[in-house]
N, C-alpha and C positions, 0 to 999 in steps of 0.2 A: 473439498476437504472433509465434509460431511459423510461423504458417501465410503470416502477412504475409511473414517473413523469407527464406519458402524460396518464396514470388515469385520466377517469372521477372523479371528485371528489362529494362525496353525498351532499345534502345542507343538516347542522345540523341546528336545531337548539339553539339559542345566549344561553339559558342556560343551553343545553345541555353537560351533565359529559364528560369530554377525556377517550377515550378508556384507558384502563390497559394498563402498559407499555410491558405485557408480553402478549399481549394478541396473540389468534391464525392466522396464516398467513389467508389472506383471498383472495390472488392473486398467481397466477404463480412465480410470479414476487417477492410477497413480501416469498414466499415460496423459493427461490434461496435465496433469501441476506438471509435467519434463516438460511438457511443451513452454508453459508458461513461466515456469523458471528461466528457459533458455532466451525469452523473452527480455527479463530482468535483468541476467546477465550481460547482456548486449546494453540493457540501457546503463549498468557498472560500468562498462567500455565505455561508450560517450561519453560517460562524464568522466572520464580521465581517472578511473580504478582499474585495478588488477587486482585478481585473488591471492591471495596470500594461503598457504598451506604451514599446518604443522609440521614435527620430524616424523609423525609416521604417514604422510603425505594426505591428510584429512582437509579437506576446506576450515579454514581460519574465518577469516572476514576479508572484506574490500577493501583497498589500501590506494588513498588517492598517491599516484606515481606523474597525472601531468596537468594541464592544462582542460577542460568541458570541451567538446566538440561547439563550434558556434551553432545557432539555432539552425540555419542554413544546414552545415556539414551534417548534422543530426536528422533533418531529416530526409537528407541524401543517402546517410548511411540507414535510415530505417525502412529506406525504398528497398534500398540493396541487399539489406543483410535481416531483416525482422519482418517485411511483407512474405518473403518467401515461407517462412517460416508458421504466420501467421495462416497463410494458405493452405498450407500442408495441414492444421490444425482445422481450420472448419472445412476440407476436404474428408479430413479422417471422423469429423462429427458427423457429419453425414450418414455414417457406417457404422456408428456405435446402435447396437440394439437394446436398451435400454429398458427393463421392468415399470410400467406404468406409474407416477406418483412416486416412483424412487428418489433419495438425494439424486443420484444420477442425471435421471431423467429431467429432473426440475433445471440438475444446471445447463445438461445440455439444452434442453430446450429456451430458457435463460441466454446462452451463450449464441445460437442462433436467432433470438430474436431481436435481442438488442447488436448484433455485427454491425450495423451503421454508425453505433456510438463508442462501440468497442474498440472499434478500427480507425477511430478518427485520427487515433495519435499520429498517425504513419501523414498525414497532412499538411504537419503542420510540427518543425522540431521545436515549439516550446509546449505544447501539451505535454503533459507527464502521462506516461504509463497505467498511472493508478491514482487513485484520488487519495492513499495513503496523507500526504498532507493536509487535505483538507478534513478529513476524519479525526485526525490529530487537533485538528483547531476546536475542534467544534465539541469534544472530547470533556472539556469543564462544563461545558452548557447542558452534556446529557447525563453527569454526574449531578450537578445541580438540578437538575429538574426534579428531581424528587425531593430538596430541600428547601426547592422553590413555595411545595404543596404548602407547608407548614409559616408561610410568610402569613403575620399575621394582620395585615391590609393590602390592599392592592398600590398602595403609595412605596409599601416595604420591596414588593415585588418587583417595581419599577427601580427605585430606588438600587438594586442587587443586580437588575439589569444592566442599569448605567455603569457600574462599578465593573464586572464582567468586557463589557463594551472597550472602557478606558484602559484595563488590564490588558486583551489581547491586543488591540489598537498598538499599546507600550512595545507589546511582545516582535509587533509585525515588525514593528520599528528601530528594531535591535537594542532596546532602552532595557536596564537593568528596572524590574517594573517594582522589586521593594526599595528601589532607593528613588525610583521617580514618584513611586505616592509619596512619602515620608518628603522629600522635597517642593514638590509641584501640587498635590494632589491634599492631601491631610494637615494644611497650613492656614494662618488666619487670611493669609494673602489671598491671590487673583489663582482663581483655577487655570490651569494652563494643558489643553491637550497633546499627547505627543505627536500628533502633525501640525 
């Protein structure tokens, strides 16, 4: 995505038509994310989506239509339908000629180094694709950390930890987490954790 962004960009001209939405990679760069979109794609199928288009036929969003593929059928279906694909993708890294120290080159060679943990998913149908959730979780703790600086003892610090802790703990747990402190948590009663 780096390397796409710091693209030279062409001057169009003002009433010049937008490219087709599907139109063909015409970078390295935009040649990686097709691959890996189509990746993503496929894991929308397993889990029981379909795309959904506008009326002038533009991709909308994913629309659950059934049932998650079981762990098993997933990664039956990622033997079948996402390794080949994946293939094709570090076959064509290979052959990318890449400026030294470019975004590029970093990802490519990124992308090759780490292939063994890259590709694990295809092992195993309940590995996710991306660590997108887990980034997510972890998302309050790297917003806090800068307001962690200004705790003014290390009892406060800890103190802000635990509370963090009990909060996403609530979250994991499907527990509405302002109504379980104000109940369980912020009372003269017995602290109660949500497991």
């Amino acid at each position: 995505m780096d390397a796409l962004r710091n693209k030279p960009k062409p001057k169009e001209e003002p009433e010049a038509a937008p490219p087709p939405g599907d139109k063909a990679p015409e970078s390295a760069s935009e040649k990686a994310i097709w691959y890996i979109n189509r990746l993503f794609a496929l894991e929308h199928i397993y889990s029981g989506e379909e795309p959904e288009y506008n009326e002038n036929g533009k991709f909308r969003r994913w629309v659950k239509v059934r049932e998650p593929l079981t762990s098993e059928e997933r990664k039956a279906e990622r033997q079948r339908r996402s390794k080949p694909i994946l293939e094709a993708f570090y076959a064509w890294l290979d052959t990318i000629p890449a400026a030294s120290k470019s975004d590029l080159d970093k990802a490519v060679r990124h992308a090759l180094n780490e292939k063994k943990y890259l590709t694990r998913f295809l092992e195993n149908g309940n590995i996710p694709l991306s660590n997108n959730r887990a980034e997510s979780a972890i998302r309050p703790f790297v917003v806090g950390r800068k307001n962690w600086l200004f705790s003014a003892t290390p009892e406060g610090a800890e103190i802000s930890a635990m509370i963090y802790s009990i909060v996403t703990t609530a979250k994991s747990n499907g527990l509405n987490v302002e109504e379980y402190l104000e109940k369980n948590i912020f009372t003269p009663d017995a602290l109660i954790l949500p497991w």
